[in-house]
TIVO-718158 format. One record per atom (N, C-alpha, C, O, CB): residue number from 0; residue in three letters; y, z, x. Coordinates in pm, 1 decimal. Glycine has a CB too. Layout:
BEGIN
<pt NUM ALA <Y Z X>> ...
This chain:
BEGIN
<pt 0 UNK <11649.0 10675.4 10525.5>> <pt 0 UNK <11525.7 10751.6 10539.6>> <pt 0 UNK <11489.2 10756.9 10688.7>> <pt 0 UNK <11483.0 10649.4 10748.4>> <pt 0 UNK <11409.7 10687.9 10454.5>> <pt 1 UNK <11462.9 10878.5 10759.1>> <pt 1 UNK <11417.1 10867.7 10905.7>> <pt 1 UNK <11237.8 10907.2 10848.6>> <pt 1 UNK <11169.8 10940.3 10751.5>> <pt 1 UNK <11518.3 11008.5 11041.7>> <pt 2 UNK <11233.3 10866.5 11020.7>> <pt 2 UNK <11100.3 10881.8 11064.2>> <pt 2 UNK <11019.7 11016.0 11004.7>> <pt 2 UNK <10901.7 11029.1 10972.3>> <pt 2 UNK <11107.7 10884.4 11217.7>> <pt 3 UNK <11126.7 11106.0 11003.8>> <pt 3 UNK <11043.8 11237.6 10942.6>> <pt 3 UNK <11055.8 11208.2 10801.2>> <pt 3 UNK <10965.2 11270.3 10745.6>> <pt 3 UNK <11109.3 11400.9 10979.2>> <pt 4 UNK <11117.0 11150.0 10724.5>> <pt 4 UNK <11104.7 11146.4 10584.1>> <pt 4 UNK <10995.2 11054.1 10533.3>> <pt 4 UNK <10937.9 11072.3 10425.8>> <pt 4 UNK <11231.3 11108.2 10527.5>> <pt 5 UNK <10956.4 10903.9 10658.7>> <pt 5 UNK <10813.0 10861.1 10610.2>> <pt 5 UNK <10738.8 10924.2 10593.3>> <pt 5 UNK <10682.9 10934.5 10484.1>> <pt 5 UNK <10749.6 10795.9 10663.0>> <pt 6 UNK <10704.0 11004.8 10717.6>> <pt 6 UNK <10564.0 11076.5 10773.9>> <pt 6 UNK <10574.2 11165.3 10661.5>> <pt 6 UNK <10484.0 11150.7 10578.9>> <pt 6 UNK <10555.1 11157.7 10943.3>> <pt 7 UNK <10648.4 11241.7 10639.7>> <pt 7 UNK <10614.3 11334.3 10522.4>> <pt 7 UNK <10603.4 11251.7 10355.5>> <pt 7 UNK <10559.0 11300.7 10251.7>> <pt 7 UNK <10747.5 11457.4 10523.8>> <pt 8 UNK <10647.3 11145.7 10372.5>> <pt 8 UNK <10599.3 11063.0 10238.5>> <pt 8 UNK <10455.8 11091.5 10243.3>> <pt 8 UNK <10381.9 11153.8 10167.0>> <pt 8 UNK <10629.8 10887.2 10236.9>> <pt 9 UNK <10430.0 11010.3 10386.5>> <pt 9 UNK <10322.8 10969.5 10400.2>> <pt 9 UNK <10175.0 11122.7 10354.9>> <pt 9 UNK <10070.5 11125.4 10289.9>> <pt 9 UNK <10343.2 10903.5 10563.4>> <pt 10 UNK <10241.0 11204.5 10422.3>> <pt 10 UNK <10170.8 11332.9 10436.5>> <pt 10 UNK <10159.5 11377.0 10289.2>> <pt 10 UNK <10060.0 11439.6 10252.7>> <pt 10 UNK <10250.8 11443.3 10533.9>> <pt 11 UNK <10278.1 11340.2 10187.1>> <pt 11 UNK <10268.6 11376.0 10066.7>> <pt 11 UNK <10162.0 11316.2 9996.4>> <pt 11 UNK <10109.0 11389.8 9913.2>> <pt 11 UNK <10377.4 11357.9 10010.8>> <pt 12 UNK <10119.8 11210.0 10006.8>> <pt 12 UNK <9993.8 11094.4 9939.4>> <pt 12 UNK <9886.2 11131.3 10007.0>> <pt 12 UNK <9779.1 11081.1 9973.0>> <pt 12 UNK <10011.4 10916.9 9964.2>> <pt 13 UNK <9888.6 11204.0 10091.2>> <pt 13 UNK <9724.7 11179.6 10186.1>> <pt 13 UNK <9666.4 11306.0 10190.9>> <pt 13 UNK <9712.9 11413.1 10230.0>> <pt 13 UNK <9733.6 11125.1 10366.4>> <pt 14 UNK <9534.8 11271.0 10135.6>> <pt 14 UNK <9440.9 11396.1 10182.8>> <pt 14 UNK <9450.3 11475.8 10317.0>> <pt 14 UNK <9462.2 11421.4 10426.8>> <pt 14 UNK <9306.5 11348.0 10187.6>> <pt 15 UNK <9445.8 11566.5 10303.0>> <pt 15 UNK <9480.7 11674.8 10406.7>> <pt 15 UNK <9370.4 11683.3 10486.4>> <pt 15 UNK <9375.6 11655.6 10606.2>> <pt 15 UNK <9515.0 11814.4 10351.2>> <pt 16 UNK <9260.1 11723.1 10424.7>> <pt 16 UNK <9144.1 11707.3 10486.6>> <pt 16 UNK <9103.1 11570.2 10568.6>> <pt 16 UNK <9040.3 11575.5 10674.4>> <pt 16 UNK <9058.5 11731.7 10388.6>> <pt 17 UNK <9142.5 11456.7 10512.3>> <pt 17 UNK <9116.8 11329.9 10616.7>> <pt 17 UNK <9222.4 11347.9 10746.1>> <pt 17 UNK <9174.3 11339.9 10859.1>> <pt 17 UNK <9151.6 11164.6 10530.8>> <pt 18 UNK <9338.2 11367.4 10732.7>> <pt 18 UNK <9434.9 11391.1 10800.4>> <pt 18 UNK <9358.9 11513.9 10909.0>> <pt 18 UNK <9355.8 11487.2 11029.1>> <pt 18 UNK <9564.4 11429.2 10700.5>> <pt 19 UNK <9315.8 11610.1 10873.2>> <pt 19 UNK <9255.7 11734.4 10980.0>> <pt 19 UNK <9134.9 11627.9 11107.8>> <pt 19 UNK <9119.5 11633.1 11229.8>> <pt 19 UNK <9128.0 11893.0 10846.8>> <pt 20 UNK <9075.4 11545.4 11001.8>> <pt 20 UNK <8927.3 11455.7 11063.6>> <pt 20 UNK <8961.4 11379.7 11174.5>> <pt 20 UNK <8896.5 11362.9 11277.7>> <pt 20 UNK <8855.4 11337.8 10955.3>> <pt 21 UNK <9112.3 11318.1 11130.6>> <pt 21 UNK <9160.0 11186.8 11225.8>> <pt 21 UNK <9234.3 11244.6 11361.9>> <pt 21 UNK <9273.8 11158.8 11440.8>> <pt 21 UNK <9283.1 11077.5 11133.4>> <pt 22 UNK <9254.4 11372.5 11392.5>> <pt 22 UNK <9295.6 11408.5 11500.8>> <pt 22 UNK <9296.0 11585.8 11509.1>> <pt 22 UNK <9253.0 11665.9 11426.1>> <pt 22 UNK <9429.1 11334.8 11515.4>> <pt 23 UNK <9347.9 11605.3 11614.6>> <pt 23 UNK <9378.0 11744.8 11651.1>> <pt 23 UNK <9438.9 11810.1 11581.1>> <pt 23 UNK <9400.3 11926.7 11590.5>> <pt 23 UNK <9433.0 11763.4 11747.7>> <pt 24 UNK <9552.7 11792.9 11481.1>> <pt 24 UNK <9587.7 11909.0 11384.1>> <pt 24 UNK <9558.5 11951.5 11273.0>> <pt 24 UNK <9591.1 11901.6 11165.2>> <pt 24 UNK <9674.6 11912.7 11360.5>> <pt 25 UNK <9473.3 12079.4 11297.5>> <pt 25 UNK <9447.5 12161.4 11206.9>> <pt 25 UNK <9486.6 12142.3 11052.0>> <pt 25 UNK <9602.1 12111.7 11022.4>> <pt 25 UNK <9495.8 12262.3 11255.0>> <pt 26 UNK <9409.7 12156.9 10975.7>> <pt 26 UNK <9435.7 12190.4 10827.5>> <pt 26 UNK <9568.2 12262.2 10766.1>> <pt 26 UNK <9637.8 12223.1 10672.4>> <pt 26 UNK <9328.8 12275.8 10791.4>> <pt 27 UNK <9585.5 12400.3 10861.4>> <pt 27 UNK <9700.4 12508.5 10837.6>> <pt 27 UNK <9803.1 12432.3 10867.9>> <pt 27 UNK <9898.7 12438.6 10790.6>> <pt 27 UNK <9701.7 12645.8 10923.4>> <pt 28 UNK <9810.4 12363.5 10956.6>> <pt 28 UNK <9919.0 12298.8 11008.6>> <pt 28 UNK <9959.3 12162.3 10899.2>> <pt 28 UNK <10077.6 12163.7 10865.1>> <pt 28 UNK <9876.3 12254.3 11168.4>> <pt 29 UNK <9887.6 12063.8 10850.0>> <pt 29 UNK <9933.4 11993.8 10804.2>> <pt 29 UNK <9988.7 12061.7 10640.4>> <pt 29 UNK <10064.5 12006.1 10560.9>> <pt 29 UNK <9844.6 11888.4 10826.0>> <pt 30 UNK <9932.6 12175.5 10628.5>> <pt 30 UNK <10013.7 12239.1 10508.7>> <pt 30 UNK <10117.2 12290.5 10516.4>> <pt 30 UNK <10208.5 12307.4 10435.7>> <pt 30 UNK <9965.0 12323.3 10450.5>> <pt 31 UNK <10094.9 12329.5 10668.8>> <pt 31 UNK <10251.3 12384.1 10640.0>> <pt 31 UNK <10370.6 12257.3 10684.5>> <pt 31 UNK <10486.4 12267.0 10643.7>> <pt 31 UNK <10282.8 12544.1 10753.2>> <pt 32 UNK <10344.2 12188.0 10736.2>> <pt 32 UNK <10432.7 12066.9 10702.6>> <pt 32 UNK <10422.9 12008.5 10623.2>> <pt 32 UNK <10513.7 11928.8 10599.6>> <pt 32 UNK <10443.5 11986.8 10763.4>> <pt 33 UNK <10315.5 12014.3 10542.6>> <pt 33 UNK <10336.0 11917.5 10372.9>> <pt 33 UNK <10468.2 12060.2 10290.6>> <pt 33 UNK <10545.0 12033.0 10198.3>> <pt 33 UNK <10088.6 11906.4 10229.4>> <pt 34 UNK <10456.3 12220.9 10368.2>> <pt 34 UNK <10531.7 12288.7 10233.4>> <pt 34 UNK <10677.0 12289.7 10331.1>> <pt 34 UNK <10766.2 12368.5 10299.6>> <pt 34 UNK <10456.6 12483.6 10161.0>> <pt 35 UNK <10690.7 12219.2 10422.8>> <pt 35 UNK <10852.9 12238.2 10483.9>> <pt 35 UNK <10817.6 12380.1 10570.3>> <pt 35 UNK <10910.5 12460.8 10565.8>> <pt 35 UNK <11005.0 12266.4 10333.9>> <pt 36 UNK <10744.7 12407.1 10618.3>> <pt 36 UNK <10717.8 12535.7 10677.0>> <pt 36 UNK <10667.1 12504.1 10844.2>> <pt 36 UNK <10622.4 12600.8 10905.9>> <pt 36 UNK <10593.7 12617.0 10577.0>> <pt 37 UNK <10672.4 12406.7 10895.6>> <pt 37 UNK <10691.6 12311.6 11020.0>> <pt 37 UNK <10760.6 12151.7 11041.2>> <pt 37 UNK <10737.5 12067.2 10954.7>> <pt 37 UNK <10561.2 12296.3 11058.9>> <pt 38 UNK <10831.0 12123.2 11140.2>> <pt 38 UNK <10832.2 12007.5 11156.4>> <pt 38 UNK <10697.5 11958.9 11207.1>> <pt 38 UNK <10594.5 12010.1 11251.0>> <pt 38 UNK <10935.3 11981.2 11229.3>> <pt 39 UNK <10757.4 11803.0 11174.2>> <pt 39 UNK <10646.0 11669.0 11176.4>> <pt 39 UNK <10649.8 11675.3 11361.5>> <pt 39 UNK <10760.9 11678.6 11414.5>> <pt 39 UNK <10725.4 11469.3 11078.7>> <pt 40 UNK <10547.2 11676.3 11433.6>> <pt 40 UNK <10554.7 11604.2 11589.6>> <pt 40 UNK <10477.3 11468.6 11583.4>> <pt 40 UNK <10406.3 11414.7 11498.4>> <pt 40 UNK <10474.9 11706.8 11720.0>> <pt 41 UNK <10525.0 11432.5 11721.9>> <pt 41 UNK <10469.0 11326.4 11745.0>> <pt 41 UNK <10346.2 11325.1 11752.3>> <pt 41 UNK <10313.9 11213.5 11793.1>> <pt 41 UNK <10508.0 11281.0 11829.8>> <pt 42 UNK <10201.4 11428.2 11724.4>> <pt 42 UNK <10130.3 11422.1 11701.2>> <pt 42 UNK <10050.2 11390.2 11614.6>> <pt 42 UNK <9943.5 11329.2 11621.7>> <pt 42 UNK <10134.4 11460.9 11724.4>> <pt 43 UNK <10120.9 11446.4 11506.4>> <pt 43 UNK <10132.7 11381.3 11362.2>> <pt 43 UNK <10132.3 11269.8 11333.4>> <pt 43 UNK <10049.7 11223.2 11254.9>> <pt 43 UNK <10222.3 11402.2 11303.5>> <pt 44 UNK <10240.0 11189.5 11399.7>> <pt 44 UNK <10329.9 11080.4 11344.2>> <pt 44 UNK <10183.1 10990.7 11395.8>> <pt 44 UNK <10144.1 10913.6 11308.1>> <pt 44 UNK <10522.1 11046.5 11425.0>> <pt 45 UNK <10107.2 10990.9 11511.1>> <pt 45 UNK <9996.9 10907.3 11569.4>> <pt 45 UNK <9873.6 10928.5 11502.5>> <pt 45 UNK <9773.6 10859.7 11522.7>> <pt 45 UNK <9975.6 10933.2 11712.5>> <pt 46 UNK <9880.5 11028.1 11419.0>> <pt 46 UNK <9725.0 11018.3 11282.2>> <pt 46 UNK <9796.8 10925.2 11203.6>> <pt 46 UNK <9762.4 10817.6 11154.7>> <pt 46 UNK <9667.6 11191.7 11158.6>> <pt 47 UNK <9896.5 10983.7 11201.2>> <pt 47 UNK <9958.8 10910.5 11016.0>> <pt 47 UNK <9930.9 10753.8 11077.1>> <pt 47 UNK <9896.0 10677.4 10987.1>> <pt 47 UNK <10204.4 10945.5 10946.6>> <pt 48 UNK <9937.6 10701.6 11188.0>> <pt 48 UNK <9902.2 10529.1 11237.4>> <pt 48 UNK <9757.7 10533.0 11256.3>> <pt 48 UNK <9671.4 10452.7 11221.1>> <pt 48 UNK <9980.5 10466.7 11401.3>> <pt 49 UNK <9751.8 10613.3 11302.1>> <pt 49 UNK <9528.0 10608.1 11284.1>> <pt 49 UNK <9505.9 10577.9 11149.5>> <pt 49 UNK <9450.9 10472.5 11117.6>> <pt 49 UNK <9412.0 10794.8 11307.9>> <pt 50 UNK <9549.7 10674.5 11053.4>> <pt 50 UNK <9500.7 10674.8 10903.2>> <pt 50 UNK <9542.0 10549.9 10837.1>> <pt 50 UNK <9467.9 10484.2 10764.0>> <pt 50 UNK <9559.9 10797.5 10818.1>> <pt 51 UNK <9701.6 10511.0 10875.2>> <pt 51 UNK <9736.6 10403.2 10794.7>> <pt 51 UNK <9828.6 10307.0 10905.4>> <pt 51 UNK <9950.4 10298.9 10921.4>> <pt 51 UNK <9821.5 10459.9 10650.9>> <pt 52 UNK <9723.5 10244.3 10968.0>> <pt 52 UNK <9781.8 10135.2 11063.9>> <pt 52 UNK <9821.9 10040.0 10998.3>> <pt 52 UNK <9865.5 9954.1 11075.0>> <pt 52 UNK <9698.4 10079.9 11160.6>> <pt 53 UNK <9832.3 9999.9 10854.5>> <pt 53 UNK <9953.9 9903.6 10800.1>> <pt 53 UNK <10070.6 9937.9 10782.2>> <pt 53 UNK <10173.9 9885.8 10740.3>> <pt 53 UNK <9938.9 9854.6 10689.1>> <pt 54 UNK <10023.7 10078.6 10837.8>> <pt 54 UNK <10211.9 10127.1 10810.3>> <pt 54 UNK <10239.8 10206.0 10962.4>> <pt 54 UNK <10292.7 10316.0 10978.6>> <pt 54 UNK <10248.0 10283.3 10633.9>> <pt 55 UNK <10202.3 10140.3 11036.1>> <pt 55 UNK <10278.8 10170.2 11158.5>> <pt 55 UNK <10410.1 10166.7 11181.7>> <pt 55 UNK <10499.5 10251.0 11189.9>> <pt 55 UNK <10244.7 10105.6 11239.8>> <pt 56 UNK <10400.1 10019.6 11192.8>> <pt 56 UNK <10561.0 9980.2 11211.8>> <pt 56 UNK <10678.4 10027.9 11139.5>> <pt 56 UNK <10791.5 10047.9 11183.8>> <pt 56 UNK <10577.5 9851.1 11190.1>> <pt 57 UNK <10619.5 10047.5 10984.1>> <pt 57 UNK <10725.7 10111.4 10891.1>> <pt 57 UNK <10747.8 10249.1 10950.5>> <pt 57 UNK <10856.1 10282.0 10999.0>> <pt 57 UNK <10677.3 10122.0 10729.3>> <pt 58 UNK <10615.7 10348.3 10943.9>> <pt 58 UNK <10670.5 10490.9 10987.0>> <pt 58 UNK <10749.9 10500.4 11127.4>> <pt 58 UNK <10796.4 10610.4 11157.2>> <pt 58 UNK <10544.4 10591.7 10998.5>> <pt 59 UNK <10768.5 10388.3 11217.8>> <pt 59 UNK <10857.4 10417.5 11350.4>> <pt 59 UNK <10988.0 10387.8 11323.2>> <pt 59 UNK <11082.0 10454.9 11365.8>> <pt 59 UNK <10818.9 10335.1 11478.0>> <pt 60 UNK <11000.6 10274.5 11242.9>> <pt 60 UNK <11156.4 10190.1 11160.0>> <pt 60 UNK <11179.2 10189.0 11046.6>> <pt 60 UNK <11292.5 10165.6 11004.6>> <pt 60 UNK <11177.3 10051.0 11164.0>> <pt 61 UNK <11088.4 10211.2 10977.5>> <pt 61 UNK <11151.1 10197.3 10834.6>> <pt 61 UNK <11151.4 10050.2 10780.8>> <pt 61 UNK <11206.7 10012.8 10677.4>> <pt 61 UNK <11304.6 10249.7 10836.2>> <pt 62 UNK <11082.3 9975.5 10866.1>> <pt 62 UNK <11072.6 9797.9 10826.7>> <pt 62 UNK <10976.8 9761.4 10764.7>> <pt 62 UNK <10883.6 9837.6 10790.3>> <pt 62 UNK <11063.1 9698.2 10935.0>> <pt 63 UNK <10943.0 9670.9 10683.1>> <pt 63 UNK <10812.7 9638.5 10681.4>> <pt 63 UNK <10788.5 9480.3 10720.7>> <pt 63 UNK <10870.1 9395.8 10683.8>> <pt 63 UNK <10760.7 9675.6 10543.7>> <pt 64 UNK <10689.5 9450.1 10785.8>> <pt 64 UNK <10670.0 9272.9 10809.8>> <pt 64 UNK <10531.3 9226.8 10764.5>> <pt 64 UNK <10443.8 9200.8 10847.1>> <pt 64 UNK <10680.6 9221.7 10985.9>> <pt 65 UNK <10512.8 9217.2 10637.9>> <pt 65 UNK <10433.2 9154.1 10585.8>> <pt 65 UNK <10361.2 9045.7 10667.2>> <pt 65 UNK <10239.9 9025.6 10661.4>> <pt 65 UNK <10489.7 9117.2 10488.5>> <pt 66 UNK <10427.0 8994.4 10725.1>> <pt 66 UNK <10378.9 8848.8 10781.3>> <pt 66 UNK <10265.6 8860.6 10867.7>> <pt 66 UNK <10167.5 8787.5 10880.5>> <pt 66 UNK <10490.1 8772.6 10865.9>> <pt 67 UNK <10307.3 8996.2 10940.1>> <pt 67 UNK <10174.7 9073.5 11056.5>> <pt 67 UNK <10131.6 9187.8 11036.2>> <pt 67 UNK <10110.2 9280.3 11114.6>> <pt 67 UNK <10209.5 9100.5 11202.6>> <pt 68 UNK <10110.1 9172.6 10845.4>> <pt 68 UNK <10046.9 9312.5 10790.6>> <pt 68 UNK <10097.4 9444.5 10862.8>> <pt 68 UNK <10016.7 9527.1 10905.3>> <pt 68 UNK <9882.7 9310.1 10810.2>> <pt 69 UNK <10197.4 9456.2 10871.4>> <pt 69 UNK <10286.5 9593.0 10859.4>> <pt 69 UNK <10375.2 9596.2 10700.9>> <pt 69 UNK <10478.7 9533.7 10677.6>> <pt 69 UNK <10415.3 9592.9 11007.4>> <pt 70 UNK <10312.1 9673.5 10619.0>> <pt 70 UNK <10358.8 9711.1 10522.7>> <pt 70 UNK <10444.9 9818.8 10527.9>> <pt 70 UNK <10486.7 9869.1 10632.2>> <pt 70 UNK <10277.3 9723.9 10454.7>> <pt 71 UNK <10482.6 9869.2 10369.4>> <pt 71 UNK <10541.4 10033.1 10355.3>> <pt 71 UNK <10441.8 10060.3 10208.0>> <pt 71 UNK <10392.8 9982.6 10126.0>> <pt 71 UNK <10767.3 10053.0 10322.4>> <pt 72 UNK <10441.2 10155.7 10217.4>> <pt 72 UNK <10379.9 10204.7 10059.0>> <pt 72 UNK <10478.0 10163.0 9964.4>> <pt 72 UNK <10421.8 10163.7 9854.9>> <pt 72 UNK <10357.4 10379.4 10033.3>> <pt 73 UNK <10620.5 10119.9 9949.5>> <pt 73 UNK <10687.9 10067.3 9845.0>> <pt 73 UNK <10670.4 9896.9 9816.8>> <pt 73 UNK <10665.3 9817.8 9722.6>> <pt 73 UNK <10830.7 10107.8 9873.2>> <pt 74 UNK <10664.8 9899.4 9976.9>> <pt 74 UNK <10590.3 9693.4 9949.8>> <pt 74 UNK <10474.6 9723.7 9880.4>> <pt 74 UNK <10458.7 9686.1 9764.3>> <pt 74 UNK <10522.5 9571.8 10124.0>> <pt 75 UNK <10387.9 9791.7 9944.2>> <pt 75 UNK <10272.0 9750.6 9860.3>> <pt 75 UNK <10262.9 9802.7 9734.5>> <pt 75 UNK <10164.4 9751.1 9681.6>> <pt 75 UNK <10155.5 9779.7 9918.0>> <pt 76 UNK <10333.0 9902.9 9637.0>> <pt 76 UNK <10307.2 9900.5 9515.4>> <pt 76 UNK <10396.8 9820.0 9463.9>> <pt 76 UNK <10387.3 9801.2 9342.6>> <pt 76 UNK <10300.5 10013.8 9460.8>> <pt 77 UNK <10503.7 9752.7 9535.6>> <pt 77 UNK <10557.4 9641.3 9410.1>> <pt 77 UNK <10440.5 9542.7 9425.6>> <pt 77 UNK <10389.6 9504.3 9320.2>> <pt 77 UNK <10733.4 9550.7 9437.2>> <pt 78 UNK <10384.3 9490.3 9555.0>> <pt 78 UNK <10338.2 9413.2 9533.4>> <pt 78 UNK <10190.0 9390.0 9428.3>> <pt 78 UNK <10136.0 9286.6 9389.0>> <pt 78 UNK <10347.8 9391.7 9638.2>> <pt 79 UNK <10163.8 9504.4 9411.0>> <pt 79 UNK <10080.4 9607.0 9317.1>> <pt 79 UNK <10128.4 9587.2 9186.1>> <pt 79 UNK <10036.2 9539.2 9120.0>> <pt 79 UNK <10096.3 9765.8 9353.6>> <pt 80 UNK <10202.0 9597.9 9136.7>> <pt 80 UNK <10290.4 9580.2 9010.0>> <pt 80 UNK <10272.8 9410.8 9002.0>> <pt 80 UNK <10188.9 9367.2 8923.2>> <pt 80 UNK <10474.3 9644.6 9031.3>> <pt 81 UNK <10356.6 9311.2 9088.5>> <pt 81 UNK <10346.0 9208.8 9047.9>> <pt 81 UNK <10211.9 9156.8 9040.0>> <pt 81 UNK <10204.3 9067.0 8956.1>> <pt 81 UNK <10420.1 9147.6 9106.0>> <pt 82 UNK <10121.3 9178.4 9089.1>> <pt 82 UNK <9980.5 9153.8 9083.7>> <pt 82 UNK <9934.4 9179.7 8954.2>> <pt 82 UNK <9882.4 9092.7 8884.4>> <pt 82 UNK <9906.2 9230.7 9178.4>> <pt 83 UNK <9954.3 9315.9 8913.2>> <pt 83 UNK <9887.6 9364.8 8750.9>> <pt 83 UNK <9999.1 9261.7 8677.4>> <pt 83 UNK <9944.8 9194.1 8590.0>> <pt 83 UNK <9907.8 9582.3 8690.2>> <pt 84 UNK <10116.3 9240.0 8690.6>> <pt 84 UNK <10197.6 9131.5 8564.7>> <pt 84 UNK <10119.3 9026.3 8539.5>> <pt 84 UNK <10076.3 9002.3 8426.7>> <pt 84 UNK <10347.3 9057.4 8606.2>> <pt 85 UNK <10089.1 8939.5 8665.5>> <pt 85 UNK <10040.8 8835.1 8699.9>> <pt 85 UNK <9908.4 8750.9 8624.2>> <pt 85 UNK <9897.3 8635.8 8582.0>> <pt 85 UNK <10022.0 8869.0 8817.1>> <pt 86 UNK <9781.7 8910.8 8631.8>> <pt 86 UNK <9695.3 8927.1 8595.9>> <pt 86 UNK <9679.4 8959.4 8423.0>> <pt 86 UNK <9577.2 8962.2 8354.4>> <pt 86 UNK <9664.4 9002.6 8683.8>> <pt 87 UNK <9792.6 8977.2 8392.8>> <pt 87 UNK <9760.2 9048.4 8222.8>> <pt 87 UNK <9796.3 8953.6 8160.4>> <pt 87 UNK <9792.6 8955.6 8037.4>> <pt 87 UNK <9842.0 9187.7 8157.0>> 
């Protein structure tokens, strides 16, 4: 998975409208990179860490380090899952 395949994860889960709030690109614009109708810039890629600074580190590498709260959205819904097992 590269960097453009987070950010557009990422872009896939996230309100568009918060995404327009947290920086300079436009509404039109993040649609048309949510429909494949622009690439992701590095402009982008620095909301998507405004919006979700636990997933910094993941959207630059693809890593996640729990240890210093850098997650990925797949850590955190397993860890999401084992939590609801845990709990029931």
């Amino acid at each position: 998975m590269t960097i453009t395949d987070r950010a557009l994860q990422l872009i896939g889960q996230s309100n568009l409208s918060e995404l327009t709030r947290a920086g300079e690109t436009d509404y039109n614009r993040w649609v048309s990179i949510k429909r494949g109708r622009a690439r992701v810039g590095a402009e982008e890629i620095e909301i998507l860490g405004k919006v979700y600074p636990q997933y910094r580190w993941w959207i630059s590498t693809g890593e996640a380090l729990p240890e210093i709260g850098q997650t990925s959205p797949e850590y955190d819904e397993a860890n999401r899952n084992l939590t609801d097992q845990n709990a029931g």
